[in-house]
SEBA-548842 format. One line per field, with one value per residue (C-alpha): residue number from 1; residue in three letters; x, y, z. Coordinates in Angstrom, 3 decimals, padded with zeros to 6 digits. Layout:
! residues N
num: [NUM  ...];
residu: [ALA  ...];
xx: [X  ...];
yy: [Y  ...];
zz: [Z  ...];
//
This chain:
! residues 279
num: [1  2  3  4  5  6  7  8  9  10  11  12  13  14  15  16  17  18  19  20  21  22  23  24  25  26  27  28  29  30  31  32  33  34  35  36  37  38  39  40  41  42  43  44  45  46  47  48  49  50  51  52  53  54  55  56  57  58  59  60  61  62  63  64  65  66  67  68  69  70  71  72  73  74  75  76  77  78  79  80  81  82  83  84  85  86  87  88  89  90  91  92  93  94  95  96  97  98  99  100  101  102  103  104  105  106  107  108  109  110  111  112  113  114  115  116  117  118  119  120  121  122  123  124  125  126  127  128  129  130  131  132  133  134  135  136  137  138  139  140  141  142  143  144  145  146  147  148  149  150  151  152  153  154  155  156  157  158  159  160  161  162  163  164  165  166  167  168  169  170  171  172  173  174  175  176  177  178  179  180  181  182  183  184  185  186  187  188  189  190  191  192  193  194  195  196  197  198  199  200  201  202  203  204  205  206  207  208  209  210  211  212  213  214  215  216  217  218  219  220  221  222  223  224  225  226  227  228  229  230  231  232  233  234  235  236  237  238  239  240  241  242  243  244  245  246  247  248  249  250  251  252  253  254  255  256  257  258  259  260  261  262  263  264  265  266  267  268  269  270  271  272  273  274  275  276  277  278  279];
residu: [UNK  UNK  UNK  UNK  UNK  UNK  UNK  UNK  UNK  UNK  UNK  UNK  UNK  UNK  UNK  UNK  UNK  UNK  UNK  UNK  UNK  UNK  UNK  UNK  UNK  UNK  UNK  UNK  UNK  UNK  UNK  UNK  UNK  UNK  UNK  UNK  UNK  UNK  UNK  UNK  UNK  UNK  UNK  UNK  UNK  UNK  UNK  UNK  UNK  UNK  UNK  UNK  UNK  UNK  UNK  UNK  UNK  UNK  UNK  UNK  UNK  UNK  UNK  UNK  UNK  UNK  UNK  UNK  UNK  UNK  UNK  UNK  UNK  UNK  UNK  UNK  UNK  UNK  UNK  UNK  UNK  UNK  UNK  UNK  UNK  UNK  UNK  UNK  UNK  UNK  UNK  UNK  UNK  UNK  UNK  UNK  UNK  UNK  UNK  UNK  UNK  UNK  UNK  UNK  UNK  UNK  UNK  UNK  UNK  UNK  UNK  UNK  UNK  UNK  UNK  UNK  UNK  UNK  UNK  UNK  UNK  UNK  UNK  UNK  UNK  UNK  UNK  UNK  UNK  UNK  UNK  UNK  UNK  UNK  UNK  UNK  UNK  UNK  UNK  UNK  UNK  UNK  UNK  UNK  UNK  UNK  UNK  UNK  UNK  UNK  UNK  UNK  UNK  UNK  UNK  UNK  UNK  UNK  UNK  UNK  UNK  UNK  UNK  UNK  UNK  UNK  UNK  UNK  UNK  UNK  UNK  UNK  UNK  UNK  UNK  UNK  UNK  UNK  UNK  UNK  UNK  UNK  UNK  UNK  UNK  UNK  UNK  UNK  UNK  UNK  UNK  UNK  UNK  UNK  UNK  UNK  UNK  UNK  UNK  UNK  UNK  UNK  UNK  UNK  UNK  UNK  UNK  UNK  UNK  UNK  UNK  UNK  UNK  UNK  UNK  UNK  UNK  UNK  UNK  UNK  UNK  UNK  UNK  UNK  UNK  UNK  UNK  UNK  UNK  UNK  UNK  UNK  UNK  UNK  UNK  UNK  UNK  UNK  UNK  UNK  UNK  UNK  UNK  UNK  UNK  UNK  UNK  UNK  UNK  UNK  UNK  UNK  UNK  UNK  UNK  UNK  UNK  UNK  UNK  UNK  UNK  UNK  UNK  UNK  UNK  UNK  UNK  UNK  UNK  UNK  UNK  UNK  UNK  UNK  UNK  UNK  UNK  UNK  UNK];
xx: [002.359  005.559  005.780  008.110  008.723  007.196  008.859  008.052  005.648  006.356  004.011  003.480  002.981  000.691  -001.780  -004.823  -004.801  -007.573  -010.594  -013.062  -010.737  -010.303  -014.131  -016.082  -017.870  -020.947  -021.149  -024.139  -023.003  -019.271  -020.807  -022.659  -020.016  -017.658  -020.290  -020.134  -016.712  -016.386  -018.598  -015.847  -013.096  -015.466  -015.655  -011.674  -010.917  -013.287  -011.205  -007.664  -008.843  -009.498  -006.870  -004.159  -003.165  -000.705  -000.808  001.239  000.110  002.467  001.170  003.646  003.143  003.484  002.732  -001.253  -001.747  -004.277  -002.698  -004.473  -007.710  -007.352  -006.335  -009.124  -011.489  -010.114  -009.810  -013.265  -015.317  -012.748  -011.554  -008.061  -007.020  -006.742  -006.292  -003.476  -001.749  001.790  003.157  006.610  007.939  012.004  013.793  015.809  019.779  019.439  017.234  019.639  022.370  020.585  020.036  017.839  015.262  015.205  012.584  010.317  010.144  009.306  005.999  005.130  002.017  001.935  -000.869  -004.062  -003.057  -003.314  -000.743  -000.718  002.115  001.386  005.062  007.508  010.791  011.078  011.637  014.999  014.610  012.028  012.426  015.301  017.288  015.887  016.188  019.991  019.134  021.207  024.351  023.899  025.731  022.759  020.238  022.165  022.445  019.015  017.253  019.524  018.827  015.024  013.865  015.574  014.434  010.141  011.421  011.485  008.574  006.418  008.503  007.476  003.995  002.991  000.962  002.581  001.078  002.573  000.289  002.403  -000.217  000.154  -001.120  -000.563  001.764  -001.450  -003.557  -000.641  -000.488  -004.210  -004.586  -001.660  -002.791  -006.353  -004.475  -003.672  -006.939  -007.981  -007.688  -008.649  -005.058  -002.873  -000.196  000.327  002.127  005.491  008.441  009.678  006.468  007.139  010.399  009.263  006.824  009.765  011.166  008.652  011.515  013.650  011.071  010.432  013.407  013.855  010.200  011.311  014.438  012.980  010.632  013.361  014.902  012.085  009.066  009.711  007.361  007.171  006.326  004.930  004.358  000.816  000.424  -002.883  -003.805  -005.396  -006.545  -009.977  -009.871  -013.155  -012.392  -008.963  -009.940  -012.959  -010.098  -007.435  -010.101  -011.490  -007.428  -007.033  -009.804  -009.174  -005.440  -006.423  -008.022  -010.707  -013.897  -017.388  -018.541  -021.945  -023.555  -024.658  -027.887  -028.445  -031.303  -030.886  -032.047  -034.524  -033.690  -033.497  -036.221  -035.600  -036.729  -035.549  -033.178  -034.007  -032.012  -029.983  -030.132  -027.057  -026.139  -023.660  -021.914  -022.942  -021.166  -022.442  -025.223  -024.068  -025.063];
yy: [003.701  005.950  008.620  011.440  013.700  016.683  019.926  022.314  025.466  028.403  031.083  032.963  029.792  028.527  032.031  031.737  027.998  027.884  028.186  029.246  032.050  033.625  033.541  037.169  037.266  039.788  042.306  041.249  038.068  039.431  041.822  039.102  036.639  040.151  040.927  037.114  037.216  040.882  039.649  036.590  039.458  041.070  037.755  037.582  040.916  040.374  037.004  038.759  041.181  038.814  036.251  039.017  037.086  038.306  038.160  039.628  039.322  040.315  041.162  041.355  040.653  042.199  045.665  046.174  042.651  044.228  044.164  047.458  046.531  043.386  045.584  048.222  045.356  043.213  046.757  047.857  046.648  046.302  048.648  050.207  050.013  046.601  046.076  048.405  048.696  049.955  050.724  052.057  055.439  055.439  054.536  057.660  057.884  056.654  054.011  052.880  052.969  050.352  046.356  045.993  044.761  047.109  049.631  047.022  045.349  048.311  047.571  044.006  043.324  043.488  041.316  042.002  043.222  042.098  044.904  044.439  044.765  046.726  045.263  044.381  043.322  041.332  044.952  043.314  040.342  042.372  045.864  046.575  043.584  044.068  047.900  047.885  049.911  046.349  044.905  040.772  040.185  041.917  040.075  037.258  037.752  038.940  035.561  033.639  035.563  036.195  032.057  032.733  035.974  035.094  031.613  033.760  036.021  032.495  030.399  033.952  033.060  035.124  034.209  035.198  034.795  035.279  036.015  036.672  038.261  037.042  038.740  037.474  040.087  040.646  041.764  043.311  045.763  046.566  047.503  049.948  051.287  052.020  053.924  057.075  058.280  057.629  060.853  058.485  056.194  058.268  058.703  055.078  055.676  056.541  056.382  053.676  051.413  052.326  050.922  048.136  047.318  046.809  044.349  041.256  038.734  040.027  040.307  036.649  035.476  037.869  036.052  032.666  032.530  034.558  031.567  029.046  030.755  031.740  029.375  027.209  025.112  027.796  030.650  029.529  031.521  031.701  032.224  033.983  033.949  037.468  037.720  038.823  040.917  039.795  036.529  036.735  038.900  036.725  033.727  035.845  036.603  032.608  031.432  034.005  033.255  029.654  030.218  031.714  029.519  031.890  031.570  032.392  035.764  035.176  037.987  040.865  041.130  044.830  046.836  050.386  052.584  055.259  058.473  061.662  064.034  067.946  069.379  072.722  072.401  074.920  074.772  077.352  080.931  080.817  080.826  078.127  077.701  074.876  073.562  073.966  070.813  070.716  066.975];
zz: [-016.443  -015.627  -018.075  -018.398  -015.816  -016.398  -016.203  -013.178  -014.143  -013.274  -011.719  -014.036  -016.692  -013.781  -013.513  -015.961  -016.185  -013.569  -015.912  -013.443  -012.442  -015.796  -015.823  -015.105  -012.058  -011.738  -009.387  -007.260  -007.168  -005.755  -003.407  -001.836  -001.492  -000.199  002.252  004.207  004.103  005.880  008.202  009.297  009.207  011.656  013.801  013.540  014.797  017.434  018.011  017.649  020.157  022.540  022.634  021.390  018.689  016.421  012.460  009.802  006.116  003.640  -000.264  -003.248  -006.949  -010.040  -010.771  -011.301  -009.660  -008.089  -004.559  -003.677  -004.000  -002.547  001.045  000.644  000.636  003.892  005.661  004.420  007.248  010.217  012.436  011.920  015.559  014.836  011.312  010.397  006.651  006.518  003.237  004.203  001.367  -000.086  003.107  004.445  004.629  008.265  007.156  004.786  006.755  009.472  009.183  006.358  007.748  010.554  009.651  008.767  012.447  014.042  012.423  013.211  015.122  018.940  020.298  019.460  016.463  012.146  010.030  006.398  004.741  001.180  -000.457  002.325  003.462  -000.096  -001.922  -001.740  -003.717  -006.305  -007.225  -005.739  -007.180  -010.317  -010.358  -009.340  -006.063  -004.245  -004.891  -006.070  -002.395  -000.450  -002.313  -001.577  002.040  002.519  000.624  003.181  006.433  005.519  006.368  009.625  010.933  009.518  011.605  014.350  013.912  013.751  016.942  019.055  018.369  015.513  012.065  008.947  006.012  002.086  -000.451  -004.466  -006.709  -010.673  -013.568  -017.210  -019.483  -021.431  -018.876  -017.129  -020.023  -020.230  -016.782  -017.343  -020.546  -018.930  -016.083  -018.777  -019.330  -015.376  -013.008  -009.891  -011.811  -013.395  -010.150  -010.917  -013.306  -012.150  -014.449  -011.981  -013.093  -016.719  -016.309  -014.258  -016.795  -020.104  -017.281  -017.206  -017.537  -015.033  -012.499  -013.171  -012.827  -009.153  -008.154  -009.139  -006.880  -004.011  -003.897  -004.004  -001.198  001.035  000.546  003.659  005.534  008.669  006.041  002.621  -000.277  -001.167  -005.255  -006.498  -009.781  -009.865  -013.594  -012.800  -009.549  -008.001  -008.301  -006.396  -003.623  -002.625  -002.862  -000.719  001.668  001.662  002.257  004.891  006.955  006.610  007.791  011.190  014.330  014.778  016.650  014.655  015.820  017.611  017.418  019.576  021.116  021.082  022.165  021.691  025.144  024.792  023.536  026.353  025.967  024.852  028.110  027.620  025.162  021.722  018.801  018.701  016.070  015.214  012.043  010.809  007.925  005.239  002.537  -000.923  -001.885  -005.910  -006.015];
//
């Protein structure tokens, strides 16, 4: 039976409809399920390394989507000469005098390397549309040259991959409101995320036609429903892994050697200075 059409969802409509995301997840359940997947981050440095493969992950999303977290926890276990997060400050007055995307390039992976991108390029089609910090025009021109240039970062052999964090309004504004009485929180909150925040509609609208213009078959957007936090990183983690031709790490067969012996050596009588033990 042909029915009506039904109208396209947005991403934000689209975030909490998966039940089993919006359901709590407990901890030693999550750090299990965190601790295999490290271990397969593991075997894909080991695999970058050796093939010097090239990836590029780039993480946007709302404010408080949790995009953070989600790096701490792929970086967590892996070694930062090969896993390397760049989240780029204010450009300078040079830096905003050269091609837009300019400063960000000089940042892409070289072979044997994964760089995380903590926000991106797309600052252009997000806060800084949004904001006013662009004219319409450079917005514009940047949604139509960005396909091209990520074209090329994929034809020379790299893997890019796009990963737009969603949070509901709701939850949006209790993770900000528990930021305020947080030491470990409070530098969150910036007058430019306060602003952000009386914004929602705005931003949607800047998300919804950045995706028009820039999810293309080369270099796809990647939406993640990031209600409860545990939930989406394990999922990020799962897609990522599952994105990349890597080989399962086999192991190492490791026998440590046998410790010297002191022969003459005496600890020294020298006294050194400890730090205080308060805990």
């Amino acid at each position: 039976m042909v029915g009506k059409k039904k109208k396209k969802k947005s991403a934000g409509e689209k975030a909490g409809q998966d039940e089993q995301s919006t359901t709590k997840m407990r901890r030693k359940e999550y750090e299990a399920e965190m601790a295999v997947l490290q271990g397969e981050l593991v075997a894909l440095q080991e695999w970058v390394k050796s093939t010097g493969a090239k990836i590029c992950i780039v993480f946007e999303g709302r404010d408080t989507a949790g995009k953070g977290g989600t790096i701490k926890r792929i970086v967590e276990r892996v070694s930062p000469r090969v896993f390397r997060v760049v989240a780029l400050p204010t450009p300078t007055d040079r830096e905003k005098s050269q091609m837009y995307l300019q400063r960000y390039m000089s940042h892409f992976p070289a072979a044997g390397e994964v760089v995380i991108f903590d926000r991106s390029w797309y600052n252009r089609a997000g806060v800084e549309r949004v904001m006013g910090f662009c004219t319409p025009e450079q917005t514009e021109r940047f949604l139509n040259m960005t396909p091209l240039v990520e074209k090329a970062m994929v034809d020379s052999g790299m893997i890019l991959l796009k990963y737009w964090l969603e949070v509901s309004a709701d939850e949006q504004t209790r993770r900000l409101e528990s930021r305020k009485d947080d030491p470990r929180k409070t530098w969150k909150l910036s007058p430019m995320d306060m602003l952000s925040y009386s914004r929602w509609y705005d931003y949607s609208r800047a998300r919804d036609a950045m995706f028009e213009a820039t999810d293309t078959a080369w270099a796809p957007w990647y939406v993640v429903n990031n209600e409860i936090k545990k939930r989406g990183r394990l999922n990020i983690i799962s897609h990522l892994l599952s994105q990349v031709p890597y080989e399962p790490f086999p192991g190492l067969d490791v026998e440590l050697p046998k410790r010297q012996k002191a022969g003459d050596y005496r600890e020294p009588t020298l006294a050194v200075r400890r730090i205080p033990t308060p805990f």
